[in-house]
C-alpha positions in Angstrom: -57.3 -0.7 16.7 -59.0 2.5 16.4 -60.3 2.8 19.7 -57.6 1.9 21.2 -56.8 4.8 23.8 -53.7 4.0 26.1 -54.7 6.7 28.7 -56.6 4.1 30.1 -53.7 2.2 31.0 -51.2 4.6 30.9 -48.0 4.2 34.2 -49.2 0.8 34.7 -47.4 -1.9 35.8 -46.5 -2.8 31.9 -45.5 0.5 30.9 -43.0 0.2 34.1 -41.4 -2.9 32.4 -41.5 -1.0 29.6 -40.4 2.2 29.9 -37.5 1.0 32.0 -36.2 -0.8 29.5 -36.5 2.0 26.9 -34.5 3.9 28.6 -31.5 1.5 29.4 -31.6 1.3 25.3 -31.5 5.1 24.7 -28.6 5.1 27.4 -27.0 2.8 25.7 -27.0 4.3 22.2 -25.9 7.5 23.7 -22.6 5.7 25.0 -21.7 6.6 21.1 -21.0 10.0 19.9 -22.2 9.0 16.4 -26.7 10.0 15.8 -29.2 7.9 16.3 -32.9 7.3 15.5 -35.5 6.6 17.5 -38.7 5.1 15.5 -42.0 4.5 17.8 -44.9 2.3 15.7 -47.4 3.0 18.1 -46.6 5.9 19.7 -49.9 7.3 21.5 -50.7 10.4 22.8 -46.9 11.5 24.2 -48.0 12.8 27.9 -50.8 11.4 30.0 -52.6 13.4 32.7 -53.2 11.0 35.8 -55.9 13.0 37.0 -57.9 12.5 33.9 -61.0 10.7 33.7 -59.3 8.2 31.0 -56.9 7.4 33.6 -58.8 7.8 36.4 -61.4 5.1 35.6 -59.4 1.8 36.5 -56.7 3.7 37.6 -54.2 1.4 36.7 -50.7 3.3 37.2 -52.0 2.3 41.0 -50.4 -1.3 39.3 -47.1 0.3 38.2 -45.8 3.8 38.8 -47.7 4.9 42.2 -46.2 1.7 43.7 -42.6 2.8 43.0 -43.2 6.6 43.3 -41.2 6.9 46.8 -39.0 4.1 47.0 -35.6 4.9 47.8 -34.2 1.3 46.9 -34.4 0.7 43.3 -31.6 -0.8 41.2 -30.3 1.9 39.1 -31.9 1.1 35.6 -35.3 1.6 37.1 -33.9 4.6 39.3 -32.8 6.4 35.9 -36.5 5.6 34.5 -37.9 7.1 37.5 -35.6 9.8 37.5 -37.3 10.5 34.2 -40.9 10.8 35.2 -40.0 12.3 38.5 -38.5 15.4 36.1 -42.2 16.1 34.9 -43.7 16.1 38.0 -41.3 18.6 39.8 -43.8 19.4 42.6 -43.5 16.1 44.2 -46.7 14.6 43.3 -47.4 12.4 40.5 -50.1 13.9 38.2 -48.0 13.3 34.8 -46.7 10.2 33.0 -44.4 10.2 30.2 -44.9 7.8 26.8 -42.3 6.5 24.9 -41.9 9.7 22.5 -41.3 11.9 25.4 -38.9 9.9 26.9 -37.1 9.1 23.7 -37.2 12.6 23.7 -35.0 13.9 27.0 -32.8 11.5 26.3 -32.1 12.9 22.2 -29.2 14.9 21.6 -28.6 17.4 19.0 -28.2 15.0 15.8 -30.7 12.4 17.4 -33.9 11.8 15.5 -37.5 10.9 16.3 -40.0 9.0 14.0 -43.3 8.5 15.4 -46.5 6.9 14.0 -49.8 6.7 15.7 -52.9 5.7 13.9 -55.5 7.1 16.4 -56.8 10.3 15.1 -57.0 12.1 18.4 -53.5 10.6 20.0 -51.9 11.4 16.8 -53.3 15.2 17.2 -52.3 14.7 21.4 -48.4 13.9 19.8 -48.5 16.6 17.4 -49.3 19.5 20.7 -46.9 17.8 22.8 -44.1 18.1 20.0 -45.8 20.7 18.9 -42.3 22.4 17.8 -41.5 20.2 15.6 -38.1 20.2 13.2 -36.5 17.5 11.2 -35.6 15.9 14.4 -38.7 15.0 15.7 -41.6 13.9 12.8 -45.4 12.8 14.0 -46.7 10.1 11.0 -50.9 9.9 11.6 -50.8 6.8 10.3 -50.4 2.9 10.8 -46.8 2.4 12.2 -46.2 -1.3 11.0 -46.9 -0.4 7.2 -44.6 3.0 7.7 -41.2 1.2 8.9 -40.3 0.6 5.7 -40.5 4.5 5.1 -37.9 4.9 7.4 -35.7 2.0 7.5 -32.9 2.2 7.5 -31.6 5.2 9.6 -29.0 7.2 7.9 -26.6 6.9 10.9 -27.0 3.1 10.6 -27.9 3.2 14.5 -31.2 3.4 16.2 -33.9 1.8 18.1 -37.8 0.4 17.2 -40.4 -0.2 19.4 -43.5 -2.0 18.8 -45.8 -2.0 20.6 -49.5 -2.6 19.2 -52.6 -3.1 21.3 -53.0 -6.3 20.3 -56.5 -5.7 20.6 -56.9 -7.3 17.0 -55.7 -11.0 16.7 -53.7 -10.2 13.4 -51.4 -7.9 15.3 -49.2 -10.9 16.0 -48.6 -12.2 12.6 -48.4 -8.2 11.6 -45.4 -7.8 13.9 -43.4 -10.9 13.1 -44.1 -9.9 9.1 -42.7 -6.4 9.9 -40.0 -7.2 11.9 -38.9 -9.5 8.9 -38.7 -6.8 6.4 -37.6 -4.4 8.9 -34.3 -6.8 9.8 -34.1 -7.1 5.8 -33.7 -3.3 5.7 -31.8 -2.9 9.2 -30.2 -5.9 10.3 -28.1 -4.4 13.1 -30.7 -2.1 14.3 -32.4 -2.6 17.9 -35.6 -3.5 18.2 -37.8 -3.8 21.0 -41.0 -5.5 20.6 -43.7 -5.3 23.8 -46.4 -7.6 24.5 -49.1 -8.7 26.7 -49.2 -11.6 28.9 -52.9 -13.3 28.0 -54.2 -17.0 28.1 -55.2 -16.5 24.1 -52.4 -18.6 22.2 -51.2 -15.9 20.0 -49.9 -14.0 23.1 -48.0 -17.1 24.7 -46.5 -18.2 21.1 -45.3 -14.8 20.3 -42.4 -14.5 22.1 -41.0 -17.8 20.6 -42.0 -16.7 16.4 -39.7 -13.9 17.7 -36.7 -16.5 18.9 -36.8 -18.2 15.2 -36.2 -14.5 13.3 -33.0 -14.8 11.7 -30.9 -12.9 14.0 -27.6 -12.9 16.3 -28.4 -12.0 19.4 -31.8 -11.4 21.7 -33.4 -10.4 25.6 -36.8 -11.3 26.6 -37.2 -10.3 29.7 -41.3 -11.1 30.9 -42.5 -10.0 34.2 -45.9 -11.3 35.5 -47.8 -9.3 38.7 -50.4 -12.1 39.7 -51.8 -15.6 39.1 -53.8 -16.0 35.7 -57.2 -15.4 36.4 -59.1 -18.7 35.6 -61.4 -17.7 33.5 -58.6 -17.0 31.7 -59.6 -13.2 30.8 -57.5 -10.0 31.0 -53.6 -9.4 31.6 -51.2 -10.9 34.5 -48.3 -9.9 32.9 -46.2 -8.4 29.9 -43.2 -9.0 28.1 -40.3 -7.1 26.5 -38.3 -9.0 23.5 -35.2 -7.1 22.4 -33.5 -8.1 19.0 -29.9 -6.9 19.0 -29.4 -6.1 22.5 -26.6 -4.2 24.5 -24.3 -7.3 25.5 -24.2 -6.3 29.6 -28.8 -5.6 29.6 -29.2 -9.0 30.3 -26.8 -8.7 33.6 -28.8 -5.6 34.8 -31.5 -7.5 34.5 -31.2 -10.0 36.4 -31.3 -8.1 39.5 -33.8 -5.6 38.2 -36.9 -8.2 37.1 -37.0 -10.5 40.3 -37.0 -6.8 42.3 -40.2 -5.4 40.1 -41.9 -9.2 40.7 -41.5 -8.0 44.5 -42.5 -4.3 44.2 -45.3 -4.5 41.5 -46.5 -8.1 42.2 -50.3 -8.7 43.5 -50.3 -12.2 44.7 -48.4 -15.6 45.0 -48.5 -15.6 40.9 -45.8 -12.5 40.7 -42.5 -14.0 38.8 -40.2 -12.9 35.8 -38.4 -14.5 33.4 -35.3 -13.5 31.4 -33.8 -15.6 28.9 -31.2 -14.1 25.9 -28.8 -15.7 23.3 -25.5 -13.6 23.0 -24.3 -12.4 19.5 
């Protein structure tokens, strides 16, 4: 959706979830010597600014990233992640918070690649300063990141990663990302893909994570993790979810030490829980 602006919820509690997952995957591709790609459908503005007024005005990374900022005991998946975000804010206090791109990015090497759309005028123009030097290895698409896998599926390595992860601000968005994950797999079965999504009473939410179980592949993770009760009104987010088609065969261990710790750490009330299901290759 065009006004769609994730500095309002950038660092919170679903970008933890997330982003820490995002970076187990690039970890895990760079276990290989041989390149990989990194394609981002929804890519945003690449940095966010926590002092910013976008951020500042629900102040949501108070739900995620503030409340992990100085722990000392965090299982090592979400220690690397935090590793991550603690390298852009060198001064000891948290002001900056990484997207996707730029941590795809400090975790490329030399024959990696980087494709990344974003649809929002402005954000697109954000990702363009932040990779502002750009070369083959890292290309900025203004455009609509669902329509555009096909432009770069598949990868010439033959290895890589895709996240989605719409806004679902628009009801269609589901049915978009089960179509484009169904071409996509027709183009690059043995890719990785991550898909994100929100945790909402509307149907289309709680029904998307099992469209995704019926795709016609070998292996998949989905690993939910829900920070309070549903409200009963039945309006606004309690939770997210992270589906991953093709995953490393040892995520789904780390995880289950990882997901029950967040429920503690990030969790509001009573309601806090996760989930992790997978079916092995």
């Amino acid at each position: 959706m065009l006004s769609y602006r994730h500095a309002f919820h950038a660092g919170n509690h679903a970008d933890v979830l997330k982003h820490c997952l995002l970076v187990a995957l690039l970890r895990h591709l760079n276990q290989k010597d041989k390149p990989w790609w990194y394609v981002d459908s929804h890519a945003g503005a690449g940095l966010y600014d926590l002092d910013a007024d976008y951020a500042r005005k629900n102040a949501e990374y108070d739900t995620g990233i503030t409340r992990l900022w100085n722990r000392t005991d965090a299982p090592s998946l979400v220690s690397d992640y935090l590793d991550q975000v603690r390298a852009l804010n060198r001064a000891g206090r948290l002001r900056l918070y990484p997207g996707s791109p730029w941590l795809a990015s400090q975790l490329m090497r030399q024959d990696d690649q980087l494709r990344l759309f974003e649809l929002h005028g402005t954000d697109a123009e954000a990702l363009r300063q932040v990779f502002s030097e750009q070369t083959r290895h890292i290309k900025v698409v203004a455009g609509d990141g669902l329509a555009g896998l096909k432009s770069v599926l598949p990868p010439q390595p033959r290895r890589g990663l895709v996240l989605i992860d719409p806004s679902y601000e628009i009801k269609d968005d589901y049915r978009r990302v089960v179509s484009a994950l169904k071409e996509a797999l027709d183009r690059f079965a043995t890719g990785t893909y991550a898909i994100w999504y929100p945790c909402l009473a509307r149907a289309e939410a709680r029904e998307l994570p099992e469209r995704l179980k019926r795709l016609p592949v070998a292996g998949w993770l989905h690993a939910r993790l829900d920070v309070h009760t549903p409200s009963p009104d039945g309006i606004g987010m309690h939770g997210s979810g992270m589906f991953i088609i093709n995953p490393p065969w040892r995520l789904a261990e780390s995880l289950r030490t990882v997901l029950p710790w967040l429920a503690e750490v990030l969790g509001q009330d009573a309601g806090a829980d996760s989930l992790l299901e997978h079916q092995d290759r």
